[in-house]
MIGU-523242 format. One record per atom (N, C-alpha, C): x, y, z. Coordinates in steps of 0.2 Angstrom, whole numbers, padded with zeros to 4 digits, always signed. Layout:
BEGIN
XYZ
...
***
This chain:
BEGIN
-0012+0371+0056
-0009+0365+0058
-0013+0359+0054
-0010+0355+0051
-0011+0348+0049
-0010+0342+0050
-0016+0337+0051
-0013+0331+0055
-0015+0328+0050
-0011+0322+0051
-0012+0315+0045
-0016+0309+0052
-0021+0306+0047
-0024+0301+0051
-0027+0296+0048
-0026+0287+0048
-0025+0282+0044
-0034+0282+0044
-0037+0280+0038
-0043+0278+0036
-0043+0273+0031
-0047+0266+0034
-0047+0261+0031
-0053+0262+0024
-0053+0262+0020
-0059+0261+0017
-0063+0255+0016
-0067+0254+0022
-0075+0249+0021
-0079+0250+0025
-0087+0247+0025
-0091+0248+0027
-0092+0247+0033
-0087+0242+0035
-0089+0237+0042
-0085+0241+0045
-0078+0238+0049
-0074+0240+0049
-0067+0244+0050
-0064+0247+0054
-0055+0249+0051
-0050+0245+0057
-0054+0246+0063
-0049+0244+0069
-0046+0236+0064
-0050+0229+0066
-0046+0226+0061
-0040+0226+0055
-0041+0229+0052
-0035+0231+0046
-0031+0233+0049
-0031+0239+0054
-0026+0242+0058
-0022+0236+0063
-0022+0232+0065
-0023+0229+0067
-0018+0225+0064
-0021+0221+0060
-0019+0218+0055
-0011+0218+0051
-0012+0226+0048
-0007+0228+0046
+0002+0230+0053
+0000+0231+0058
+0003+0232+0062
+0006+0224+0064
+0002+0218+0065
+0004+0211+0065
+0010+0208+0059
+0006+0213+0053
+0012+0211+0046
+0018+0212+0047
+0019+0220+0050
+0024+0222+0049
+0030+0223+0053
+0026+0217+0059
+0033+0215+0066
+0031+0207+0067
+0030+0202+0063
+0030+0196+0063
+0037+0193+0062
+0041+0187+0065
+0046+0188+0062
+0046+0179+0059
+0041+0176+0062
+0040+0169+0060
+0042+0168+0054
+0046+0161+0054
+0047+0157+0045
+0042+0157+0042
+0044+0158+0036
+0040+0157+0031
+0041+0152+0027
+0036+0153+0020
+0032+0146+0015
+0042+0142+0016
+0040+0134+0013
+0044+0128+0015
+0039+0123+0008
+0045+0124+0003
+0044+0119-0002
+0042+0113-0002
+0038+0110-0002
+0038+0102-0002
+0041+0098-0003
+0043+0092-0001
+0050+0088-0002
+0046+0081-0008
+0051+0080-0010
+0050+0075-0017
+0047+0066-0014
+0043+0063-0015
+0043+0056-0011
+0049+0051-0013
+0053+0048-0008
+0057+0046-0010
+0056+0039-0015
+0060+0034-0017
+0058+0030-0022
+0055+0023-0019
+0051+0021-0023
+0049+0013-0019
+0053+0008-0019
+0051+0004-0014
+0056+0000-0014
+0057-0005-0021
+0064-0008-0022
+0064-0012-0028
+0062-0019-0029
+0062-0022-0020
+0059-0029-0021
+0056-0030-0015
+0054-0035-0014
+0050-0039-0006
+0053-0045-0005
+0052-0046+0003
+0055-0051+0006
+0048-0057+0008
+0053-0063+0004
+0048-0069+0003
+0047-0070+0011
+0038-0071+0013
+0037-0073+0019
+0032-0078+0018
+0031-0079+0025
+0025-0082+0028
+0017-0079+0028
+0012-0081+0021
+0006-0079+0024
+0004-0076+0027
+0005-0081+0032
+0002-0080+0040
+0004-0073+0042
+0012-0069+0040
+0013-0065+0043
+0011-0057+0040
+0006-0058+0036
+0006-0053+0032
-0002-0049+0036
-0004-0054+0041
-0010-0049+0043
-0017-0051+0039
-0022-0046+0041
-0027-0046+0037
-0027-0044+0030
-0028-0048+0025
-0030-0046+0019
-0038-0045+0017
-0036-0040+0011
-0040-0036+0008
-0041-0030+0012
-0038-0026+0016
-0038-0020+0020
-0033-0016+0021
-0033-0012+0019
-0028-0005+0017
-0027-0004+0022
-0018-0003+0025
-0015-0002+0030
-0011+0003+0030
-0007+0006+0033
-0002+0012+0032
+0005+0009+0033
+0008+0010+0027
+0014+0010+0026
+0018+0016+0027
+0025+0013+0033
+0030+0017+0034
+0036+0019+0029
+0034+0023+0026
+0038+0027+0021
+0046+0023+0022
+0051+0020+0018
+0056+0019+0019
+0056+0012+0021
+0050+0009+0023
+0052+0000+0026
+0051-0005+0020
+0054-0009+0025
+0053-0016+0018
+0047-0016+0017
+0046-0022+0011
+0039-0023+0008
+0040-0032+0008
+0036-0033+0013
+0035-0041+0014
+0028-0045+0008
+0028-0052+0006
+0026-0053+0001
+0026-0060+0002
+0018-0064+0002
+0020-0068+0005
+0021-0076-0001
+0023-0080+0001
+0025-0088-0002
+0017-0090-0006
+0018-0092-0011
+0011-0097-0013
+0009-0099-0006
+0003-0101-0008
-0001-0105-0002
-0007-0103-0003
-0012-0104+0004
-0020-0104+0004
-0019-0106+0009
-0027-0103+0013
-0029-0103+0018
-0033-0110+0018
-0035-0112+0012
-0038-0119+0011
-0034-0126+0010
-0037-0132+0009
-0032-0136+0007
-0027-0135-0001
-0020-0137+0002
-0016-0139-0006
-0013-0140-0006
-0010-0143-0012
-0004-0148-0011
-0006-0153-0018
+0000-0158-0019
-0001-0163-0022
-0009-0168-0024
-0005-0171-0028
-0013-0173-0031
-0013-0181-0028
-0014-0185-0034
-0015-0193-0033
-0010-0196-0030
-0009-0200-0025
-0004-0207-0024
-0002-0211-0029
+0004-0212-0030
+0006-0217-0034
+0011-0221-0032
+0014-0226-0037
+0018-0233-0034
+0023-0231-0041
+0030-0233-0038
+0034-0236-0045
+0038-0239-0042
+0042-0244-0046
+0047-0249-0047
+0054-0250-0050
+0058-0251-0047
+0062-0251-0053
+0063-0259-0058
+0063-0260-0065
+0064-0265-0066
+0070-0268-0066
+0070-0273-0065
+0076-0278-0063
+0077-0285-0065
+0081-0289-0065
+0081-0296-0069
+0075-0300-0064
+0070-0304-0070
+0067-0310-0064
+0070-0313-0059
+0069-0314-0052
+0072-0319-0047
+0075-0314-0042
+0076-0309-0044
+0080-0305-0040
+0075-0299-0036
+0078-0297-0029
+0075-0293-0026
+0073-0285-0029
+0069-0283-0026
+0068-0274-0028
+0061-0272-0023
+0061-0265-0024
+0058-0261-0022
+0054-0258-0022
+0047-0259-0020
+0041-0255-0023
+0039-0247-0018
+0038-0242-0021
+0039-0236-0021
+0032-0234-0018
+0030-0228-0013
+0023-0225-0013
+0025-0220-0011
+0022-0216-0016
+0021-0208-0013
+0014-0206-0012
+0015-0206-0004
+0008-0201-0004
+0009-0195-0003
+0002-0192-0008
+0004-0183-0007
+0002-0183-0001
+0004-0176-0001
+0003-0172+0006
+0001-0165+0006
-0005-0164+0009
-0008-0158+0008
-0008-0153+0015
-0006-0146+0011
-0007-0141+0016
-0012-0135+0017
-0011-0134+0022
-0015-0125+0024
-0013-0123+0029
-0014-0116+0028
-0010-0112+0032
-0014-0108+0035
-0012-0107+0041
-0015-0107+0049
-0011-0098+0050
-0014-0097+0056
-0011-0089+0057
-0003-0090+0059
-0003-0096+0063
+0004-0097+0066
+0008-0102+0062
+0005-0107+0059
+0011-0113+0058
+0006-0116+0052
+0010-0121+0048
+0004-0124+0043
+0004-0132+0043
-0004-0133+0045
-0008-0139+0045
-0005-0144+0039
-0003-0150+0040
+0000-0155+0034
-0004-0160+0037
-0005-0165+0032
-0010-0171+0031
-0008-0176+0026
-0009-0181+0029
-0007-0188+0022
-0010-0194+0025
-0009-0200+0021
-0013-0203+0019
-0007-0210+0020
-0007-0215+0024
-0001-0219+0022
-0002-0225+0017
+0002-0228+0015
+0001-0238+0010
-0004-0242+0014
-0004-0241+0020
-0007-0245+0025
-0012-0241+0031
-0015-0236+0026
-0022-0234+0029
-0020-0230+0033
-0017-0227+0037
-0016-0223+0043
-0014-0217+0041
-0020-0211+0045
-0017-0205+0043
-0012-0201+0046
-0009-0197+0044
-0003-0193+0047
-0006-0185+0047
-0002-0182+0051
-0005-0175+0051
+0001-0172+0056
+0001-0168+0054
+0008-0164+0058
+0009-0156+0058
+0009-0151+0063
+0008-0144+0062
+0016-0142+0061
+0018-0138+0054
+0024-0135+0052
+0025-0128+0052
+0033-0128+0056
+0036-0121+0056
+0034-0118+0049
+0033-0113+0046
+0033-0113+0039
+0039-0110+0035
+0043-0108+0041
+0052-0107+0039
+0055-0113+0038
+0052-0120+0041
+0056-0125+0039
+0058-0127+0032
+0062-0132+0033
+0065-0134+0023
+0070-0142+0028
+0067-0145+0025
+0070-0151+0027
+0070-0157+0024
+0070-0163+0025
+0070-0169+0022
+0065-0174+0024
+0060-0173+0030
+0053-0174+0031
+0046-0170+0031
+0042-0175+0034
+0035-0170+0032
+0035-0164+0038
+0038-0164+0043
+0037-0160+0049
+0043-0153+0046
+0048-0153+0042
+0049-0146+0040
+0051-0146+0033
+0043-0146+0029
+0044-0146+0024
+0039-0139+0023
+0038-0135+0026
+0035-0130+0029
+0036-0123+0022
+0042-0122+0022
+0044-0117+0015
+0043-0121+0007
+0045-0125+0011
+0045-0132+0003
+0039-0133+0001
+0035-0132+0005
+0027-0134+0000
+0024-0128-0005
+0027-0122-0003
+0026-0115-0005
+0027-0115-0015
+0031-0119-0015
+0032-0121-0024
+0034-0128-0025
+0032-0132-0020
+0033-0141-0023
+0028-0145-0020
+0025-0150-0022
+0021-0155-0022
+0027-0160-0018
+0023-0161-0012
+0026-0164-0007
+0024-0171-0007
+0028-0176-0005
+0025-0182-0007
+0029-0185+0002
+0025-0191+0006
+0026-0193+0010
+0028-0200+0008
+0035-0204+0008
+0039-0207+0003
+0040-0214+0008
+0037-0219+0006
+0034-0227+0008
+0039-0232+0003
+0042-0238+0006
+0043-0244+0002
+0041-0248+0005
+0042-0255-0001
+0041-0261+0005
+0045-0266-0002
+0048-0271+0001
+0052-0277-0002
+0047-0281-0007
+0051-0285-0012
+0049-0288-0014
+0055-0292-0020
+0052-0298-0024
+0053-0299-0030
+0051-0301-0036
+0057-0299-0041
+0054-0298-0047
+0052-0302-0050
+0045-0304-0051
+0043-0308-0057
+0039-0308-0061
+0038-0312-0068
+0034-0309-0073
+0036-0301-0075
+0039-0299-0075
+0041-0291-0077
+0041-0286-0070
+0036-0289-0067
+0035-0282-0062
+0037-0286-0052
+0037-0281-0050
+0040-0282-0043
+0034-0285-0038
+0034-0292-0036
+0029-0295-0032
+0030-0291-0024
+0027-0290-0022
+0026-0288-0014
+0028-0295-0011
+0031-0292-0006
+0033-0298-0001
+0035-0295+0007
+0034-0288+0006
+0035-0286+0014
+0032-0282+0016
+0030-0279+0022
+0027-0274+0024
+0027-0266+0022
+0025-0264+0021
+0026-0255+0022
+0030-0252+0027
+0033-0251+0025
+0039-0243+0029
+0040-0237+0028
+0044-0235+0029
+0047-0227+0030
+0054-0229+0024
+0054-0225+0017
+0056-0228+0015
+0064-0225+0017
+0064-0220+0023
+0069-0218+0026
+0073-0221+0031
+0067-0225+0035
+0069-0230+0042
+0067-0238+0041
+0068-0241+0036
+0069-0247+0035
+0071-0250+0040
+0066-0255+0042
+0067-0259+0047
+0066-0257+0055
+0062-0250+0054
+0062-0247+0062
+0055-0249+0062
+0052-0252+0069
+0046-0256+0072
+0039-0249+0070
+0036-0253+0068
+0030-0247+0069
+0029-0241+0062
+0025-0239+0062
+0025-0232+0057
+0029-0227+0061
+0032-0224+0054
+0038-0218+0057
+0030-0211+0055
+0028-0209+0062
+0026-0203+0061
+0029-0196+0058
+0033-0196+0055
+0036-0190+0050
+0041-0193+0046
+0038-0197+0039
+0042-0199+0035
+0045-0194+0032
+0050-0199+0028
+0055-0193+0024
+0051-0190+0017
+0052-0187+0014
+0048-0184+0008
+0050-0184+0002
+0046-0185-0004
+0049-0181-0012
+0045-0174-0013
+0050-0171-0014
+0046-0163-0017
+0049-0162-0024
+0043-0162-0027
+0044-0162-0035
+0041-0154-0038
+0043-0148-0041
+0044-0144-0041
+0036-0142-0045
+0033-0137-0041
+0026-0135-0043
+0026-0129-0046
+0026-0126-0053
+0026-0120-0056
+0020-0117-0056
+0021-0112-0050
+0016-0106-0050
+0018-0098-0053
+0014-0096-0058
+0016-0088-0061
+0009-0085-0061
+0010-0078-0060
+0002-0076-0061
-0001-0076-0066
+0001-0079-0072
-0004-0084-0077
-0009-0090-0074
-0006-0091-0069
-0010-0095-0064
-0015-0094-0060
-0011-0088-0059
-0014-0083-0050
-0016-0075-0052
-0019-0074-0055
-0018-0068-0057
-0021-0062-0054
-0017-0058-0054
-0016-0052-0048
-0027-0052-0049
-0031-0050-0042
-0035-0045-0043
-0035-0038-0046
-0042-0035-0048
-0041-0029-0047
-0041-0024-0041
-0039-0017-0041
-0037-0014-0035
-0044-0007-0037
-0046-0008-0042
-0048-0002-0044
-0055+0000-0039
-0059-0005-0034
-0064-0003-0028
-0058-0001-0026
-0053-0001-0022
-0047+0001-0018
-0044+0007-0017
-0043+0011-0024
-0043+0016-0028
-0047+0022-0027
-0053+0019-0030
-0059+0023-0028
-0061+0024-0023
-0060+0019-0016
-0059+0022-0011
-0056+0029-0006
-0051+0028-0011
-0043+0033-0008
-0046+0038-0012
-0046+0038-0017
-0050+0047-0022
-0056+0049-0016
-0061+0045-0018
-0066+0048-0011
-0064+0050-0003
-0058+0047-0002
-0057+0051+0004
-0052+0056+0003
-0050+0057-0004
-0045+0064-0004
-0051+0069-0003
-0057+0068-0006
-0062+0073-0009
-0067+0074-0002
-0066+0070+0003
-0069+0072+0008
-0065+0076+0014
-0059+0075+0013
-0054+0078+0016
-0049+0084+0013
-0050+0088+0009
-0050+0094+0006
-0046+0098+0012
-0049+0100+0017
-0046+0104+0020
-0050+0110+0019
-0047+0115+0023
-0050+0122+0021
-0045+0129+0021
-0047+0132+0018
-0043+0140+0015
-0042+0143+0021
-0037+0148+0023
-0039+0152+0029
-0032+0158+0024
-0031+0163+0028
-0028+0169+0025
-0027+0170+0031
-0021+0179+0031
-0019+0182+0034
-0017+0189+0029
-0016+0193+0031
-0022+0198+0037
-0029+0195+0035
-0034+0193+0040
-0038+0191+0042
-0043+0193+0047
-0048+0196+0046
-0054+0196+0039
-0051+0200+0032
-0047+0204+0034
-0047+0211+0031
-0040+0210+0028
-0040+0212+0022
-0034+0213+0019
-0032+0219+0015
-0026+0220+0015
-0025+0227+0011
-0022+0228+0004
-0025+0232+0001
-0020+0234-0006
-0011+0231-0007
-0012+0231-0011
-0001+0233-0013
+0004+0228-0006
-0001+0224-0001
+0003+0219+0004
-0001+0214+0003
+0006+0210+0003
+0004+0199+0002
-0003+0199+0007
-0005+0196+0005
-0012+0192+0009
-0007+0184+0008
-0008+0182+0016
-0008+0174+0012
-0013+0171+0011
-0011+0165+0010
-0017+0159+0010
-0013+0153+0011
-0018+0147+0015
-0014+0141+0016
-0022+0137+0017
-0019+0131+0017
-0023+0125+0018
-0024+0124+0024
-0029+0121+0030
-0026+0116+0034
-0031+0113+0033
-0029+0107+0038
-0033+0099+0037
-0033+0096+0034
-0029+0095+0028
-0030+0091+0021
-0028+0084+0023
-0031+0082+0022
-0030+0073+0023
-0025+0070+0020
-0023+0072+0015
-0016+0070+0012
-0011+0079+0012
-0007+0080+0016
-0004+0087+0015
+0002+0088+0012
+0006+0079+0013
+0013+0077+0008
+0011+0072+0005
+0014+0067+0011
+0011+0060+0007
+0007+0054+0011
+0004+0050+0010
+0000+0043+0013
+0000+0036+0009
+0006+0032+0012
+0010+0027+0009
+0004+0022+0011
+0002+0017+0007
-0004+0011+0008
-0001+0004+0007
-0004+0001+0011
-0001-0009+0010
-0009-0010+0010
-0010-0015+0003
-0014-0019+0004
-0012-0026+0002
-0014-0031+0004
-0013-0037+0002
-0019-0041+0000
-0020-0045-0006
-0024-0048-0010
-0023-0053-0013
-0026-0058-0013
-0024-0065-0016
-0026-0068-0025
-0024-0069-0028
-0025-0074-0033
-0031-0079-0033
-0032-0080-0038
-0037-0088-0039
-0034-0093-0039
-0035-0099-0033
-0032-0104-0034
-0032-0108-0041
-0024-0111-0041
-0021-0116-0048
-0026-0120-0045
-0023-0126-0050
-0026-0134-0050
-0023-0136-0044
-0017-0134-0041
-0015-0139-0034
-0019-0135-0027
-0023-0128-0029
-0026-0124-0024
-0022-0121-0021
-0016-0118-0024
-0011-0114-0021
-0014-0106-0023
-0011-0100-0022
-0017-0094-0024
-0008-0091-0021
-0008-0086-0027
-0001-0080-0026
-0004-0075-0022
+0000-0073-0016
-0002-0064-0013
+0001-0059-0016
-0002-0056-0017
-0002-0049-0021
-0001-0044-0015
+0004-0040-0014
+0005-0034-0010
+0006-0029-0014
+0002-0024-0015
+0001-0016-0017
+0004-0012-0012
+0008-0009-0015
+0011-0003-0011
+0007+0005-0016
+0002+0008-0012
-0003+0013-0014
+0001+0018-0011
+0004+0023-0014
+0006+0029-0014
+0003+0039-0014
+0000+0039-0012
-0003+0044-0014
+0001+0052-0012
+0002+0055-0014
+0007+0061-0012
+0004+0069-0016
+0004+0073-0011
+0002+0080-0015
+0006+0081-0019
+0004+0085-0024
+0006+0087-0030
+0007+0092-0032
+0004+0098-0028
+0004+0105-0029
-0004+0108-0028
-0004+0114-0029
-0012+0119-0027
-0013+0124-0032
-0018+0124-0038
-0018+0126-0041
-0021+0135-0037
-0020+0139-0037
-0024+0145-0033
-0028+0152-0038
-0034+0151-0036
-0036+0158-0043
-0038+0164-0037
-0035+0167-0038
-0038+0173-0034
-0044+0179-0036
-0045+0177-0040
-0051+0181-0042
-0050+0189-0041
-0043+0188-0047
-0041+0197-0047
-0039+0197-0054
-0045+0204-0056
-0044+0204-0065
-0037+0208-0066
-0031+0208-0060
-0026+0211-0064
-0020+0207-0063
-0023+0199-0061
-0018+0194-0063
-0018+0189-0056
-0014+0183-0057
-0014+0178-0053
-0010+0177-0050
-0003+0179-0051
+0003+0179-0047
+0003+0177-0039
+0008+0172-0039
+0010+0172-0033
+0016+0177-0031
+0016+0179-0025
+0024+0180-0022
+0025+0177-0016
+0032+0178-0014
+0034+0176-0006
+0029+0177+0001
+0027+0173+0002
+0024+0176+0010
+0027+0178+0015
+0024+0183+0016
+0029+0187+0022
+0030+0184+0029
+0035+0184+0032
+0038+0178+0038
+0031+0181+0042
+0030+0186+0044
+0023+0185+0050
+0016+0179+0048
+0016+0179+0043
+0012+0171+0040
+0015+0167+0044
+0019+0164+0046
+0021+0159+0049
+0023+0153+0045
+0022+0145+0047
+0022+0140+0045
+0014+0136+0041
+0013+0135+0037
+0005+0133+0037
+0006+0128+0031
+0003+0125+0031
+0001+0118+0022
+0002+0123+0017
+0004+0122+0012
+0004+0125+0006
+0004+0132+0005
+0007+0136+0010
+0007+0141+0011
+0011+0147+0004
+0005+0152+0002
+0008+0155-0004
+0005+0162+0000
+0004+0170-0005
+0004+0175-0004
+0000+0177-0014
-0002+0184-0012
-0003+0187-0017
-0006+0192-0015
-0002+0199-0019
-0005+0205-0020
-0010+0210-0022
-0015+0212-0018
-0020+0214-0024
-0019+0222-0023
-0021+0224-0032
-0019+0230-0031
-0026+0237-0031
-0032+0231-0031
-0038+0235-0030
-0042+0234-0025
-0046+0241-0020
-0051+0236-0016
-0057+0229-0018
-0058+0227-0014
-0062+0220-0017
-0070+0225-0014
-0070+0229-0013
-0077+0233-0013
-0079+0238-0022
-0074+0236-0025
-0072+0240-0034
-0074+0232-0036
-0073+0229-0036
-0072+0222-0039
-0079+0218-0040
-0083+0217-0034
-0089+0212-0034
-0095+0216-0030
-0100+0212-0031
-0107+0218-0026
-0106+0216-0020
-0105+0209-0018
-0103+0207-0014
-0097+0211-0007
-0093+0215-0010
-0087+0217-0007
-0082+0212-0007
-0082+0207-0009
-0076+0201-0008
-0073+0199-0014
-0065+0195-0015
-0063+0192-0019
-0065+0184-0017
-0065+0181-0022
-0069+0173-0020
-0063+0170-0023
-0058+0166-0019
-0052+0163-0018
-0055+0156-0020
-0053+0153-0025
-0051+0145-0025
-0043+0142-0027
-0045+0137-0021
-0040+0130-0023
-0040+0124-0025
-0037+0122-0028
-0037+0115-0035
-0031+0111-0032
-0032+0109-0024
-0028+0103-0023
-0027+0097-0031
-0018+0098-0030
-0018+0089-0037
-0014+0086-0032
-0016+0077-0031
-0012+0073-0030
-0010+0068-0035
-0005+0064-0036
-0004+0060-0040
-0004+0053-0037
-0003+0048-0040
-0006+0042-0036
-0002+0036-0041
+0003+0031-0036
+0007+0028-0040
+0006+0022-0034
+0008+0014-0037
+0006+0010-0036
+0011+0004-0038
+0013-0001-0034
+0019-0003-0035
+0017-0012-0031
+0016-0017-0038
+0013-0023-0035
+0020-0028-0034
+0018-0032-0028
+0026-0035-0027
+0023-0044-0026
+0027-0049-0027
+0024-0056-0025
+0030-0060-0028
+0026-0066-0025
+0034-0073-0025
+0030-0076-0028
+0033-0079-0031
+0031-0086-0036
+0036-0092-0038
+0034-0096-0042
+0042-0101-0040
+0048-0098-0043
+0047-0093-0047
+0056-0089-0048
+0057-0084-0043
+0053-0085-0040
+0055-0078-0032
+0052-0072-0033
+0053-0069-0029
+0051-0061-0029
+0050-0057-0035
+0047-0054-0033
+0045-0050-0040
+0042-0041-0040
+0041-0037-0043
+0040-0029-0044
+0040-0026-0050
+0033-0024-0048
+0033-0020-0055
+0026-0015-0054
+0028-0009-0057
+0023-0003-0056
+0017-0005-0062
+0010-0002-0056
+0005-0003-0061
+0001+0003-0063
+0001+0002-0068
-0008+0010-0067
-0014+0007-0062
-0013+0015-0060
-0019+0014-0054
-0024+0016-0057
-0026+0017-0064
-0032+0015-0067
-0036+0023-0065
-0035+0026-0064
-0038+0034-0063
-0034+0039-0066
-0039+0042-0069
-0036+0049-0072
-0031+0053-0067
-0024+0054-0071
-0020+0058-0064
-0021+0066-0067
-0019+0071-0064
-0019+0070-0055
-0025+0071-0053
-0026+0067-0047
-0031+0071-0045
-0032+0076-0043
-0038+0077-0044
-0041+0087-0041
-0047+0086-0035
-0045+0090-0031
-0050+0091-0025
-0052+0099-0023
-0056+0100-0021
-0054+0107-0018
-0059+0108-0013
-0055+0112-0006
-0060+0114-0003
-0065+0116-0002
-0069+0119+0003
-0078+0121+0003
-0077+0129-0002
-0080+0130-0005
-0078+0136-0012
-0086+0140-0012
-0085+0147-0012
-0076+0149-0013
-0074+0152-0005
-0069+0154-0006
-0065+0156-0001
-0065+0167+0001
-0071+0169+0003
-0074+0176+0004
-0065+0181+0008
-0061+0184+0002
-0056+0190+0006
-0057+0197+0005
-0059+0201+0010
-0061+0208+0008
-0052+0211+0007
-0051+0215+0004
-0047+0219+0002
-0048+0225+0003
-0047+0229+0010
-0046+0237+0009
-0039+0243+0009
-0042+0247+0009
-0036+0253+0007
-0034+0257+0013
-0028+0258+0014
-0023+0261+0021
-0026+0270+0018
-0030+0275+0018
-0027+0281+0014
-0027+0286+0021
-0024+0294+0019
-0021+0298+0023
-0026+0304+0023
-0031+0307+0028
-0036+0312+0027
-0032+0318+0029
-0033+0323+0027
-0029+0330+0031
-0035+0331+0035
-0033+0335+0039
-0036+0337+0044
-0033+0343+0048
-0036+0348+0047
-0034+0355+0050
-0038+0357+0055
-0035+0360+0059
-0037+0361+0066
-0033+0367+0071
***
């Protein structure tokens, strides 16, 4: 009589493999799942408020698919308008006319509303907190309007004309409430159109930014694991997968940073949209009869980067060690998409993120999978 009976070939072990291979081959779990493509950025930004854009200089997580806000010129410091001045219109001698004062009016912008300040003909300061959605025809909603115009706080006072120019002859007022008692606390205004481009304001660099995001792909690598595990066998998939990678698809980034103040002290925000998304895994198996990938088998289950490969020789033939030594070559690519307002409005355009692509990471290396063989012993008895 002749029995047949399974013998794993290694030194440690067979229960495992046994084991293992019995797992393989009643698993019914889904298997590897392609990675999907990132979808496109967005095409423009929505002009806001400063204020509402949060802390800057600090990378934040961006929701895949949302708008991208971008804020108004401005500054947290003063600015606005420059010197007061007077004008006249000229007129025939003897006759009445008009003498003109604009005081500029300066802003800043506060986390909720922005600070305005002026100067009147007649020594009195003015000061007034602005919605920064407003747009109107005084100094209290001229709150958008300051964003791209030199705001002016707008004074007359009577007179007439002689010797060429316009003699004073009455008080200061509101050059919009003539004749109302008292200074008008929210004169009406001239906004004369302030051209700011990032020839003026020019983007910072992002490249500390960068180099921060590469060094945390390189620390967050993940790790290798397989299946059958510890023990693998001949002529059937082994898988492999990743887990814990810090980026496993993708990690969408907002940062917002400011410009160098113009001449009026106004500075453009810069909002980067930092995109960083896997890219694929390069895998070496460290088997001299090829690299090949195949299908992993549904008892693999669900995992990161989930691939298979078949070796066709024990890994106790292969190394002294007994083992195949697995690496993977995580590549990410990294795209960058700078959005801002100026006085022609919104604006977008892609930039080089200034690093060599793609990037390459890879796990703790290498990756130790023994490989043994199922064979058949006669046995008589």
């Amino acid at each position: 009589m002749e029995l047949s009976v399974l013998f794993v070939r290694r030194r440690r072990t067979a229960r495992a493999c046994s084991l293992a291979l019995l797992v393989w081959l009643t698993g019914t779990a889904e298997g590897w799942q392609p990675p999907s493509r990132p979808a496109p950025s967005p095409n423009d930004c929505v002009a806001v408020y400063q204020g509402a854009l949060g802390k800057q200089g600090a990378v934040t997580d961006y929701q895949a698919g949302a708008s991208i806000d971008c804020a108004r010129p401005g500054n947290t410091t003063p600015y606005g308008a420059g010197a007061a001045f007077t004008a006249s219109d000229a007129v025939q001698d003897g006759t009445p006319c008009t003498i003109m004062y604009y005081a500029p009016v300066k802003f800043q912008n506060l986390p909720k509303y922005i600070h305005a300040v002026w100067t009147s003909p007649f020594g009195t300061a003015g000061a007034a907190n602005l919605d920064p959605s407003s747009s109107g025809d005084v100094v209290s909603t001229s709150g958008a309007t300051a964003a791209t115009n030199d705001v002016f706080a707008v004074y007359s006072r009577s007179g007439l004309f002689q010797a060429q120019q316009c003699q004073p002859s009455g008080a200061w007022g509101d050059f919009c409430q003539l004749g109302a008692p008292g200074p008008n606390p929210d004169p009406c205004i001239l906004a004369q159109p302030h051209r700011i481009v990032p020839a003026d304001s020019p983007p910072p660099p992002i490249a500390p930014y960068i180099a921060s995001i590469v060094r945390d792909l390189k620390t967050a690598a993940g790790t290798v694991h397989s299946l059958p595990s510890p023990n693998g066998l001949v002529n059937l998939p082994t898988c492999f997968w990743i887990d814990e990678m810090g980026v496993p698809a993708e990690r969408d980034l907002n940062l917002v940073l400011s410009g160098p103040p113009d001449g009026s002290g106004r500075r453009i925000f810069y909002t980067y949209l930092i995109r960083v998304f896997f890219a694929g895994v390069d895998w070496a198996f460290d088997d001299p009869f090829g690299n090949d990938q195949i299908q992993p088998h549904p008892a693999c289950g669900q995992h990161p980067q989930l691939t298979a490969h078949s070796y066709q020789m024990i890994s106790e033939k292969h190394s002294e060690d007994g083992f195949y030594h697995i690496t993977a070559t995580e590549k990410y690519q990294v795209t960058v998409d700078l959005y801002w307002d100026d006085t022609y409005g919104p604006h977008h355009q892609a930039v080089d993120p200034g690093v060599p692509l793609p990037i390459t990471v890879s796990p703790p290396q290498p990756y130790e999978q023994y490989v043994g063989q199922v064979e058949a012993i006669p046995m008589t008895g």
